[in-house]
C-alpha positions as CSV (number, residue, x, y, z in Angstrom):
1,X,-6.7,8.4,32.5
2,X,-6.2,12.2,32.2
3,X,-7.9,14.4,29.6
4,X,-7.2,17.5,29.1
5,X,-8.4,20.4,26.6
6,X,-10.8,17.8,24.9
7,X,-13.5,18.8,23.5
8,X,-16.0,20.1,26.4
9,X,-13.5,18.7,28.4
10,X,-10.9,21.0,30.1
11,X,-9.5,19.5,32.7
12,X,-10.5,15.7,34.7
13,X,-9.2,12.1,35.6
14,X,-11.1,9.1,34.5
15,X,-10.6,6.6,37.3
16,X,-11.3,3.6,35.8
17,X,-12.6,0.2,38.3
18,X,-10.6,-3.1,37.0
19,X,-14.4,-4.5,36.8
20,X,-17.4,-3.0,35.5
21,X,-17.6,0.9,35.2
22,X,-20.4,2.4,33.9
23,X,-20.5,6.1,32.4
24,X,-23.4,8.2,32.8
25,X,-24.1,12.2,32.3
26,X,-26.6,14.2,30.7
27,X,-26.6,14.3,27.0
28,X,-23.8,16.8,25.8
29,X,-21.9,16.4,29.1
30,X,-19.4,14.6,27.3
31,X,-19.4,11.3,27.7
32,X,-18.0,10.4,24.2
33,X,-15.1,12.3,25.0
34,X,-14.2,9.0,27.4
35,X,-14.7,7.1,24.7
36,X,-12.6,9.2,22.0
37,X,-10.0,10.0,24.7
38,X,-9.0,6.1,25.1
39,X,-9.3,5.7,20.9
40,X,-6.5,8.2,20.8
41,X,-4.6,6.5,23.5
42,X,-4.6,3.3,21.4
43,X,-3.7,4.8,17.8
44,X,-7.1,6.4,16.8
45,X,-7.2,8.9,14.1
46,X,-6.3,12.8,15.8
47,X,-9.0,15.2,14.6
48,X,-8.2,18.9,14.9
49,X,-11.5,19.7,15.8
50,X,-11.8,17.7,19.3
51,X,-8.9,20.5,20.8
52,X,-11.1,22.6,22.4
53,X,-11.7,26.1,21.6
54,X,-9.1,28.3,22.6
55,X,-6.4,25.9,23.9
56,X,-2.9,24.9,22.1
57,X,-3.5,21.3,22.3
58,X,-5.2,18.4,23.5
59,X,-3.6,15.6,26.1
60,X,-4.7,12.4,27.2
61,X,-2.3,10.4,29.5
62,X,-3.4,6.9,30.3
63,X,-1.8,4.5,33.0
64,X,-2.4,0.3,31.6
65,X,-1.8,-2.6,33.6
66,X,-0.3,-5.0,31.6
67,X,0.7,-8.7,32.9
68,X,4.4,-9.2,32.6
69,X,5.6,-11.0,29.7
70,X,2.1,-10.0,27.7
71,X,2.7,-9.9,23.5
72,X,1.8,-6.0,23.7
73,X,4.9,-5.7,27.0
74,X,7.1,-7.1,24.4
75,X,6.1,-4.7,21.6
76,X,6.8,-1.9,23.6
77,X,9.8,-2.8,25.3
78,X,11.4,-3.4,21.8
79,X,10.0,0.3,21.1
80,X,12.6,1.4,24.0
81,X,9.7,1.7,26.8
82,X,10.1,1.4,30.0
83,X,7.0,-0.2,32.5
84,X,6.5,1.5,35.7
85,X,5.7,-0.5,38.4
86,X,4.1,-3.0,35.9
87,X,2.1,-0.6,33.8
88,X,2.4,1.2,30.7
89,X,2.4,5.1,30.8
90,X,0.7,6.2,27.5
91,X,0.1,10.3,26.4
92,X,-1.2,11.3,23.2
93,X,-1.0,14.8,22.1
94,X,-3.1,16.7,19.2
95,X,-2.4,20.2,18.4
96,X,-4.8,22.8,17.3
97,X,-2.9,22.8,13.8
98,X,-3.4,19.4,13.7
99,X,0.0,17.6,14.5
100,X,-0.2,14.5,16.7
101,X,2.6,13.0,19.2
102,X,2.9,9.9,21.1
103,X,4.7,8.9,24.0
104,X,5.1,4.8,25.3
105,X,6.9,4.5,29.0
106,X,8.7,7.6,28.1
107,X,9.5,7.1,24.6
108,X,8.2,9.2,21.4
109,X,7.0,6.3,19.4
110,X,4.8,6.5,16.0
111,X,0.9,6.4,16.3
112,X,0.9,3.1,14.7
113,X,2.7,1.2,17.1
114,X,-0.3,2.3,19.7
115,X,-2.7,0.9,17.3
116,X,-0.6,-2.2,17.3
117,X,-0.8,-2.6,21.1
118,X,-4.2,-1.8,21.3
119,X,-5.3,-5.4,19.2
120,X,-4.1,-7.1,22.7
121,X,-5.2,-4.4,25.1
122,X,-9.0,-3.3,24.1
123,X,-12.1,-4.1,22.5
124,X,-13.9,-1.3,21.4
125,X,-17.7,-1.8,20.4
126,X,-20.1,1.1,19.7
127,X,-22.9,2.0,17.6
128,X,-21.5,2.2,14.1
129,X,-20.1,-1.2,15.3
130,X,-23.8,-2.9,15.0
131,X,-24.2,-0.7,11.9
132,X,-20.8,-2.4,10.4
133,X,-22.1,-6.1,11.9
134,X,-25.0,-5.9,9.2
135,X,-23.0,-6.0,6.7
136,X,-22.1,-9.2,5.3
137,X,-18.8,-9.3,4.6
138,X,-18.5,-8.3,8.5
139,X,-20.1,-10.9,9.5
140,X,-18.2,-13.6,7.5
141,X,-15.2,-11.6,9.2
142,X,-16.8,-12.3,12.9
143,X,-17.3,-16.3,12.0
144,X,-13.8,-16.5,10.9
145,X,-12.8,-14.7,14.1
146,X,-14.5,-17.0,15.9
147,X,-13.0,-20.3,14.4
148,X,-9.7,-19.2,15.0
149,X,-7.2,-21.0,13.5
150,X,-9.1,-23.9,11.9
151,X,-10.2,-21.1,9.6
152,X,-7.3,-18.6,9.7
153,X,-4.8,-21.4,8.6
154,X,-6.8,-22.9,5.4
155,X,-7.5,-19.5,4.4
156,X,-4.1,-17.9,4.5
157,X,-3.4,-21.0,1.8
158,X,-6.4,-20.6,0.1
159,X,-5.4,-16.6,-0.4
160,X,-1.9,-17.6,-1.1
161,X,-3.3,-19.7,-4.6
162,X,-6.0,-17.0,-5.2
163,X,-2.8,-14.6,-5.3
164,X,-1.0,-16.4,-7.7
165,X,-4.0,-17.8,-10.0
166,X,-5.2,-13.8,-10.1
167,X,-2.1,-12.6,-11.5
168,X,-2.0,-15.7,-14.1
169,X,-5.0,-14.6,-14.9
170,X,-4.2,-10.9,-15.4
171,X,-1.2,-12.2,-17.4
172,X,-3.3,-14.4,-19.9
173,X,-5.7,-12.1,-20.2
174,X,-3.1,-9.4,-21.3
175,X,-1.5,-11.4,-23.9
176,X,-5.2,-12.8,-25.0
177,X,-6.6,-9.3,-25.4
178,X,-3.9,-8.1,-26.9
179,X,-3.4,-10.8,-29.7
180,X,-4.0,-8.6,-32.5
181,X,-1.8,-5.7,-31.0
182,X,1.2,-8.0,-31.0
183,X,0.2,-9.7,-34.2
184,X,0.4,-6.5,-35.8
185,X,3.8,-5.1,-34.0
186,X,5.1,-8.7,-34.9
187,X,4.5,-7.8,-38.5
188,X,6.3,-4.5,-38.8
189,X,9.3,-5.5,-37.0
190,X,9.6,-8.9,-39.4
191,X,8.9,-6.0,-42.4
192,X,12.0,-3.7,-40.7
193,X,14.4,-6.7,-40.3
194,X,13.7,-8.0,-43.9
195,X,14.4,-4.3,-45.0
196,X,17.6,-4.2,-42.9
197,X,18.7,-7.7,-43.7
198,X,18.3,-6.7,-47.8
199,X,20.8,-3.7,-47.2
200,X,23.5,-5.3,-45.0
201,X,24.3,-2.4,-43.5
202,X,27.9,-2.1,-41.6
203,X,28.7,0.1,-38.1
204,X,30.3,3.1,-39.2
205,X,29.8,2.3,-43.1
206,X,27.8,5.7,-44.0
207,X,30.9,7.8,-43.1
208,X,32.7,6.3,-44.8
209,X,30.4,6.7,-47.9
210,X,29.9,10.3,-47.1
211,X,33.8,10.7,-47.2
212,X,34.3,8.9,-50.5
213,X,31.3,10.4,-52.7
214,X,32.4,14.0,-51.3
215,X,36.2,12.9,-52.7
216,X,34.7,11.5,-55.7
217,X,32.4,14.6,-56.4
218,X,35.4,16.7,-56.3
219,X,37.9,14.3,-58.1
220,X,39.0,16.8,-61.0
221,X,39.1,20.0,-58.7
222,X,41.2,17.9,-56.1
223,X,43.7,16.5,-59.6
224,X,44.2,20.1,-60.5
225,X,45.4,21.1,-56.9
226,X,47.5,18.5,-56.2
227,X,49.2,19.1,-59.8
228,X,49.9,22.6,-59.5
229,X,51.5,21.9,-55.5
230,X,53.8,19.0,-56.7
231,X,54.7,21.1,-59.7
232,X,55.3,24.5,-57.3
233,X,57.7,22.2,-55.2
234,X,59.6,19.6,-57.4
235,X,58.8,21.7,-60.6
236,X,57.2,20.8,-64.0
237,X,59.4,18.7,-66.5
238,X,57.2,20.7,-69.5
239,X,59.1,24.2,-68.6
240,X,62.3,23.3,-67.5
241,X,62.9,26.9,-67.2
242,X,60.4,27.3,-64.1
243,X,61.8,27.5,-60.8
244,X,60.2,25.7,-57.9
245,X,60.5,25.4,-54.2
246,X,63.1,22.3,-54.4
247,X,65.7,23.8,-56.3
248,X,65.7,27.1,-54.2
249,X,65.9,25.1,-51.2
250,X,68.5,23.6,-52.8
251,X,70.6,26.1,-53.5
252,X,70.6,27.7,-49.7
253,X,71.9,24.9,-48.4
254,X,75.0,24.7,-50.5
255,X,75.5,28.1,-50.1
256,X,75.4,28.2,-46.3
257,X,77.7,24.6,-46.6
258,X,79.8,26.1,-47.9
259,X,81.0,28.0,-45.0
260,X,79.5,26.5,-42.0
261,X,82.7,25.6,-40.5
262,X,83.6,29.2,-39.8
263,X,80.0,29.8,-37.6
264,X,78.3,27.0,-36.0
265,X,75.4,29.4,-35.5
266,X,75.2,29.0,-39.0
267,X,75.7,25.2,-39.4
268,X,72.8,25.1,-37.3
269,X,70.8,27.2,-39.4
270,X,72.2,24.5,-43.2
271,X,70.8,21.6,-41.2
272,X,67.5,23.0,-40.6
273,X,67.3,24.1,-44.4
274,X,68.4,20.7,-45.0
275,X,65.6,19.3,-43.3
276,X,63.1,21.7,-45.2
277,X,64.4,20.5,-48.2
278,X,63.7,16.7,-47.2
279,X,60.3,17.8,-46.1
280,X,59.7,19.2,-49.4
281,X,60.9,16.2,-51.4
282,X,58.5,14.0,-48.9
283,X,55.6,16.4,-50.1
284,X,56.5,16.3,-53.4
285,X,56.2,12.5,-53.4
286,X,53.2,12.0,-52.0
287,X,51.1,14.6,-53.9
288,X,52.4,12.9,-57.2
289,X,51.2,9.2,-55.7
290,X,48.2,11.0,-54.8
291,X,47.1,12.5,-58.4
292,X,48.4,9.4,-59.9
293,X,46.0,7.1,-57.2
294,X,42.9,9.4,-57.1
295,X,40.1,7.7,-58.7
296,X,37.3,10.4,-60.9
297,X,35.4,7.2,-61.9
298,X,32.1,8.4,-62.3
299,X,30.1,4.6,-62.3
300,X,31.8,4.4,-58.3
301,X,30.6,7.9,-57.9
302,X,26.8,6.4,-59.0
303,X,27.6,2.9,-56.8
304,X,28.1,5.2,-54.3
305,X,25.5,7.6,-54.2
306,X,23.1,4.4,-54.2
307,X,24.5,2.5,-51.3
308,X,24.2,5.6,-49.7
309,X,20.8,6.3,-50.5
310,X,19.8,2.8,-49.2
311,X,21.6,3.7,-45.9
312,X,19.7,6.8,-45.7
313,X,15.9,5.3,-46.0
314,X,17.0,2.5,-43.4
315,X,18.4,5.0,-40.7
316,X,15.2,7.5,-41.3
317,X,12.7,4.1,-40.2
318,X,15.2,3.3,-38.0
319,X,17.6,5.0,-36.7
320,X,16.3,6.8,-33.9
321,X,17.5,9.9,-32.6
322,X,21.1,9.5,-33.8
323,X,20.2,8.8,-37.7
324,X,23.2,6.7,-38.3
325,X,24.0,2.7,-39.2
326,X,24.9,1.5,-35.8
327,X,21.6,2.9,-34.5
328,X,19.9,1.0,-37.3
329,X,22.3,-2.3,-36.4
330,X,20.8,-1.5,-32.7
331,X,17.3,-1.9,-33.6
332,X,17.5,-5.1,-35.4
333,X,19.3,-6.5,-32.9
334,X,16.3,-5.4,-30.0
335,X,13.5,-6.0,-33.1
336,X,15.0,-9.9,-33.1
337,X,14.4,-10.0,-29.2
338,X,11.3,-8.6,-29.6
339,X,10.2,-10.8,-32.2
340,X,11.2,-14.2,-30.0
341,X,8.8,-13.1,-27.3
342,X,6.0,-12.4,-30.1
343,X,6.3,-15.3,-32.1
344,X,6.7,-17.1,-28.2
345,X,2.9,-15.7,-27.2
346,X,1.2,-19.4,-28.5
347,X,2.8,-20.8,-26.8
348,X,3.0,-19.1,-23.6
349,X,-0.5,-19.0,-23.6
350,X,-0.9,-22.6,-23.9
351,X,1.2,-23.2,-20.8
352,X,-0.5,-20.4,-19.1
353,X,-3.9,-21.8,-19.4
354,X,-2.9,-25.1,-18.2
355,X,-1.1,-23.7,-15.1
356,X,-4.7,-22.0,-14.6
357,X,-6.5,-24.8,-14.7
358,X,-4.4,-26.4,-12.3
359,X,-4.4,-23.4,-10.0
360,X,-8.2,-24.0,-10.5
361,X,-8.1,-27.3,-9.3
362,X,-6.1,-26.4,-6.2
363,X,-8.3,-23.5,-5.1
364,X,-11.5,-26.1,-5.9
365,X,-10.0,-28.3,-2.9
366,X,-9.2,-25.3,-0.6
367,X,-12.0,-23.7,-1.0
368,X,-14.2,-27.0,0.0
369,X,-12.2,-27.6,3.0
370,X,-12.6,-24.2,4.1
371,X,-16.2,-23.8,3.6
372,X,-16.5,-27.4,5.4
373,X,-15.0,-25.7,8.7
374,X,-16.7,-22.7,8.3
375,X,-20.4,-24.8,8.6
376,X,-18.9,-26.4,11.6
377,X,-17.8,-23.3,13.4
378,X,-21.1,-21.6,12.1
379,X,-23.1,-24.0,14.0
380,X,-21.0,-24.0,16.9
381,X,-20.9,-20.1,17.1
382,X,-24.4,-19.7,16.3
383,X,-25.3,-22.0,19.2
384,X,-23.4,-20.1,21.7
385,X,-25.1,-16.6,20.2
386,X,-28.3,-18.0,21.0
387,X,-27.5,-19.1,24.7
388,X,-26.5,-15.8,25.2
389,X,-29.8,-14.0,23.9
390,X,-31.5,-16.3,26.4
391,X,-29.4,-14.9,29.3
392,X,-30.1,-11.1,27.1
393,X,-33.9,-11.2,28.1
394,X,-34.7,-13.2,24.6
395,X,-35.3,-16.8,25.8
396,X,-36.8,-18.3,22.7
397,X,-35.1,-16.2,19.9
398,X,-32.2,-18.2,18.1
399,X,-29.6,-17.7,15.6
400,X,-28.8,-19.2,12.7
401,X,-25.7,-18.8,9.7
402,X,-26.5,-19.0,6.7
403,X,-23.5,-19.8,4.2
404,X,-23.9,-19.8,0.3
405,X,-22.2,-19.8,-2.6
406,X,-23.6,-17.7,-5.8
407,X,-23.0,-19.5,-8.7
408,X,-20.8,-18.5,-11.8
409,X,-20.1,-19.6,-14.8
410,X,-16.2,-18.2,-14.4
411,X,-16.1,-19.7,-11.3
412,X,-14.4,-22.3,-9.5
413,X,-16.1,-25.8,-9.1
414,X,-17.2,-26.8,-6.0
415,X,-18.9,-30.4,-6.0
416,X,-20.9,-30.5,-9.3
417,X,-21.6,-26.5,-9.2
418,X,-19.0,-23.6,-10.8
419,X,-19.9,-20.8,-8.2
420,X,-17.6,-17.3,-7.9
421,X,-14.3,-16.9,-5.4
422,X,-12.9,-14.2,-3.8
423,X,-10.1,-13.8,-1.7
424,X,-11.5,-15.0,1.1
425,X,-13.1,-17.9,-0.3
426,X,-16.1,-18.6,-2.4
427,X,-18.9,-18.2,1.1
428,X,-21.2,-15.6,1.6
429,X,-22.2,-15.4,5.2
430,X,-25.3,-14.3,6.8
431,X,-26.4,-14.3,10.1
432,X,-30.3,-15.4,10.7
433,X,-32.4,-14.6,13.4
434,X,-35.7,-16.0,14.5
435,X,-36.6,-14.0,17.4
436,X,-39.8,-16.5,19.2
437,X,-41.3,-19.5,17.8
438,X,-42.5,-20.0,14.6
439,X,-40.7,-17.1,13.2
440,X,-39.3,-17.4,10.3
441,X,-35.2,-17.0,10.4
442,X,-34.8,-13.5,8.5
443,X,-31.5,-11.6,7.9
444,X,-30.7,-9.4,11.8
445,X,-30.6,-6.0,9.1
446,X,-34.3,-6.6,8.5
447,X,-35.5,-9.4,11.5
448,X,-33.9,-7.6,14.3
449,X,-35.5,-4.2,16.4
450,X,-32.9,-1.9,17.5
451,X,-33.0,-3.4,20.5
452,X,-33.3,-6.6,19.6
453,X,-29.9,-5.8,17.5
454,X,-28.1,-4.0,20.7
455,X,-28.1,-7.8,22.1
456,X,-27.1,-9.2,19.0
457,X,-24.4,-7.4,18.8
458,X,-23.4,-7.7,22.8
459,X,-24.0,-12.0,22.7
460,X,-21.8,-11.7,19.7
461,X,-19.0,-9.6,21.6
462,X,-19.4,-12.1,24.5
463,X,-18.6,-15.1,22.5
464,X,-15.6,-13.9,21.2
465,X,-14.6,-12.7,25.0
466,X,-14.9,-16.5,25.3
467,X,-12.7,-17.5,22.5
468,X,-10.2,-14.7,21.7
469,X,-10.5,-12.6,25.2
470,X,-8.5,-9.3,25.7
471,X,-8.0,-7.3,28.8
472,X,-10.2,-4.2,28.6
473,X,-13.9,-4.4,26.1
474,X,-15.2,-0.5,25.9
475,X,-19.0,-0.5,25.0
476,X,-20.3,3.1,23.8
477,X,-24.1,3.3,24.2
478,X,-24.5,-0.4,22.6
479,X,-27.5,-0.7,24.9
480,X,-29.8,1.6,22.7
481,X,-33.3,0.9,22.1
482,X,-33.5,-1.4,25.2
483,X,-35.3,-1.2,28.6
484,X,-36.7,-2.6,30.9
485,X,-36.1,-6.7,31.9
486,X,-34.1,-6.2,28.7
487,X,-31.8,-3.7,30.0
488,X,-31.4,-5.7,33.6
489,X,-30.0,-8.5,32.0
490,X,-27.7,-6.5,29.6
491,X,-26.3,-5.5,32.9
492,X,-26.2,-8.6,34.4
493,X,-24.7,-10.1,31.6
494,X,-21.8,-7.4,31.5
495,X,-21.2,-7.5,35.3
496,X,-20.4,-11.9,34.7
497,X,-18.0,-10.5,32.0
498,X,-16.3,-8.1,34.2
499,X,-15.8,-10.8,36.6
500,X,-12.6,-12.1,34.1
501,X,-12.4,-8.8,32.3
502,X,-12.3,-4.7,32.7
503,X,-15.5,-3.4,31.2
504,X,-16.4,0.1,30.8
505,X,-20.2,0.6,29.6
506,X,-21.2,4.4,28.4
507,X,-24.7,4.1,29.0
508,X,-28.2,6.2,29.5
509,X,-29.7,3.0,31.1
510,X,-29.9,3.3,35.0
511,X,-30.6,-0.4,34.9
512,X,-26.9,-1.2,33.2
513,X,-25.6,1.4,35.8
514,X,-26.7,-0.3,38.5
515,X,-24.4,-3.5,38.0
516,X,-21.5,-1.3,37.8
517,X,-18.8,-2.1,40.2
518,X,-18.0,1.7,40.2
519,X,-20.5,4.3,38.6
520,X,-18.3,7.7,36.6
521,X,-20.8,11.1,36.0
522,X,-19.6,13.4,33.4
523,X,-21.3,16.8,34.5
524,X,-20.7,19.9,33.0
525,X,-20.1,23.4,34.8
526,X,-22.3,26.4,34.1
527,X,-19.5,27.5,31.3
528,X,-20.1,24.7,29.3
529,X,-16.8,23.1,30.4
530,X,-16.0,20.1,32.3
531,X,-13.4,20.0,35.2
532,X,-12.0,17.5,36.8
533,X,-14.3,17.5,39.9
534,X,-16.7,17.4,36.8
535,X,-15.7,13.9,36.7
536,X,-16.2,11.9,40.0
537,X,-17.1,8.5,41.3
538,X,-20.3,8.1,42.6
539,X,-20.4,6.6,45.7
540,X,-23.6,6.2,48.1
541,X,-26.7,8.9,48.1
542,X,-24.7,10.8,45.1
543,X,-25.0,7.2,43.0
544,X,-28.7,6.7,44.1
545,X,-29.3,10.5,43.1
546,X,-28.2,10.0,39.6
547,X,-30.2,6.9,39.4
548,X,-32.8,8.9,40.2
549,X,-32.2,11.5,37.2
550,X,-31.4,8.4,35.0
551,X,-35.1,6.6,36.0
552,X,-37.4,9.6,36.3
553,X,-35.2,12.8,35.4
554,X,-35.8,13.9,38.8
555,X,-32.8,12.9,41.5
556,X,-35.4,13.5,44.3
557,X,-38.1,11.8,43.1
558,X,-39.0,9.3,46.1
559,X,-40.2,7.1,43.4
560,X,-37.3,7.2,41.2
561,X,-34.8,6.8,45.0
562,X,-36.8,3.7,45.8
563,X,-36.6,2.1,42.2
564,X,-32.6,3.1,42.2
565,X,-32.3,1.5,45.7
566,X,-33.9,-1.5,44.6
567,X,-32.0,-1.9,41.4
568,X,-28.7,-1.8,43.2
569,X,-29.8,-4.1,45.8
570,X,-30.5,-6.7,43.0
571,X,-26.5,-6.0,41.0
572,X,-25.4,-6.4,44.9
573,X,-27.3,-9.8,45.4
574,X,-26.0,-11.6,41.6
575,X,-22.6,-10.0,42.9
């Protein structure tokens, strides 16, 4: 691995054994930066603030050794990456500004699919990971991990039903709460379609009442008119000495008749009179059947005026934006949906209820079933926790799970109890530990030292190395609050894990250096940066030097040389 403008890290290579490698330094000298530079790598979160001070950006390029036809080989090749020799080339880049790029055998690729790969590639356990491990729902998390799929496959159905039940529930609860919102809503619309159903409203029907009441409000104005226009065209039979349009029209055509076979200009001119003098008798005609027909009855003027009044208060409630009759025939016809689904609410809350209870009944069962493999896999892992604190310098402590239900009267049954659910099931989970005879099992957040809790935490990490094992396990300083014995058989216990594993240990403990198939130190300059001859393998007299400084802060202490030469005697003889 290659870092580069990272935090007090300008420029080194992290050569990395395919054991045990430990990482040691002085505090400051940038240790963590190992640790953050392989989180970016594999998908971690790009912070800004890690580029150091002055440069453009910050790049880490990593080289992985994958076995051929590995689930995270596949991943990548579908990305478009390319292996080289075997191994995948990985480079992150973080930008002063913040922007983050990633690159997978030669191909941009999003951040996310490094996270992806990184599930199948590395375990990364540090210090906010023993915080996290007293929490309870993480360590229901770590026994479920640890059952593998005789938990994982009841509790993806058990979630499936919890699913489904919870948004029944929601449903019912809606309609339930809301019972006197609908009742009331069911109420007006029944009041509106009564009101609409009394009128009988038609599409269209209050034009048509606006046209008739304006002709009937003007009936004796509109008489008049039409009177005086039939009479100015076809003339008045009261004063036969009037002259009107007809009989002048009249007359020019039998004058231009007359001699329209000596111009055709002119016959032309006689035919279009004649046709004015049809029009006119047309005209005439129709304005006499239209005085004669028009109605000045003033009870059909009231009828009207009523209808239309009726019309008016319906498409004011109703009508919405438009204020006409077919908006009002719109609404009753949405109102009547409407009014199905209210009056259907009884009912559907009878059938809803009894598809609860049902759901009830199923999630009962699965719950059971997965709390019964949960006891048997707690026992199983709490068993192999405990051998492993006897190999991590605690010989008589041991580990117990509790798992309990709370009860609840809106629960789920289990046996003859109601207790509450969750999605994951209706356990809580605690791990116990008794830490010598005659203790009392107590809760690791209260029973455990920090120390004591570093082992935790590492025999829990070794179990699962058993069960769900990945290539590469990263511990950052989990070996704090421990010494002496303690701390020789946390590095024991690593260097038999690095035997079917890569491990890489950051560590202040000379005594977990010392197992170390290779030994990094992180030193810085006199600038305050770190170069890459800043990071280097130690190798004979430098390794037993830094011992030295790790054991007694003195690298020439003859005390502190012998110690370091004896320590690495002992890793040599378990190796």
């Amino acid at each position: 691995m290659r870092i580069r403008s990272l935090g007090v890290i300008d420029d080194a290579v992290v050569e990395l054994s395919p054991g045990f490698t430990a990482v040691t330094g002085e505090t400051g000298a940038g240790k963590t930066m190992v640790v953050t530079s392989l989180g970016l790598l594999l998908g971690g979160r790009a912070d800004p603030a890690l580029v150091r001070i002055g440069a453009r950006a910050a790049v880490v390029e990593g080289r992985i050794s994958v076995p051929a036809g590995a689930s995270a080989v596949v991943r990548a090749e579908e990305a478009g990456a390319e292996l080289d020799d075997g191994a995948l080339l990985i480079s992150r880049t973080v930008s002063a500004e913040g922007r983050s790029r990633a690159h997978l055998g030669g191909r941009s690729v999003p951040v996310g699919l490094l996270a992806e790969l990184a599930e199948d590639l590395i375990a990364v356990h540090g210090q906010t990971d023993q915080q996290g491990l007293l929490k309870l729902t993480r360590q229901r998390q770590a026994l479920d991990r640890y059952a593998g799929d005789a938990v994982s496959v009841p509790l993806a159905k058990y979630a499936a039903v919890y699913r489904r039940l919870r948004a029944l529930s929601n449903e019912l609860d809606e309609i339930t709460t809301r019972a006197r919102e609908r009742a009331q809503e069911a109420d007006l619309l029944r009041f509106g379609l009564d009101e609409i159903a009394a009128v009988e409203p038609r599409a269209g029907e209050d034009v048509e009442l606006a046209a008739e009441a304006e002709r009937l409000g003007h009936a004796e104005a509109l008489a008049s008119a039409a009177t005086v226009a039939h009479a100015a065209l076809a003339g008045n039979p009261e004063d036969p000495e009037g002259i009107d349009a007809t009989t002048l029209v009249a007359g020019a055509h039998r004058a231009l008749e007359a001699v329209r076979a000596h111009d055709t200009a002119l016959a032309a001119l006689a035919e279009r009179i004649g046709e004015v003098g049809i029009l006119l008798g047309d005209v005439a005609g129709e304005l006499a059947g239209y005085a004669d027909d028009l109605d000045a009855d003033p009870l059909r003027l009231a009828a009207v005026e009523e209808r239309r009044a009726a019309l008016t208060q319906l498409t004011r409630k109703y009508g919405g934006v438009e204020q006409n009759s077919a908006s009002v025939l719109a609404w009753a016809e949405q109102g009547s949906v409407r009014l199905l689904e209210l009056d259907g609410d009884d009912e559907r809350i009878g059938e809803l209820t009894a598809e609860r209870d049902v759901l009830r009944g199923e999630l009962s069962g699965l719950a059971q079933a997965l709390t019964d493999v949960r006891v048997e896999a707690a026992a199983r892992f709490a068993a192999a926790v405990t051998d492993e604190l006897a190999s991590l310098a605690m010989p008589h402590a041991r580990v117990t799970i509790d798992i309990r239900q709370n009860d609840d009267p809106d629960g789920v049954g289990i046996g003859e109890r109601t207790v509450a659910y969750g999605p994951t099931g209706v356990d809580e989970v605690e791990l116990l530990l008794a830490p010598h005879p005659g203790a009392p099992p107590r809760p690791i957040a209260k029973g455990a030292s920090g120390g004591e809790l570093s082992r935790v935490m590492l025999a829990v990490e070794v179990v699962f190395a058993g069960t769900d094992p990945v290539p590469t396990y990263l511990f950052d300083e989990v070996d704090a609050g421990v010494g002496g014995k303690a701390a020789v058989e946390i590095g024991r216990r690593l260097a038999r894990l690095a035997r079917s594993a890569q491990v890489v240990v950051v560590t202040h403990l000379p005594q977990v250096a010392a197992f170390a198939d290779r030994q990094l130190l992180v030193e810085k300059t006199n600038d305050g940066s770190v170069t890459r001859s800043g990071v280097k393998v130690l190798e004979g007299e430098d390794r037993i030097r830094e011992l030295s400084r790790m054991l007694a802060g003195q690298e020439d202490s003859q005390t502190a040389r012998a110690h370091a030469e004896e320590l690495l005697a002992t890793a040599r003889a378990d190796h």
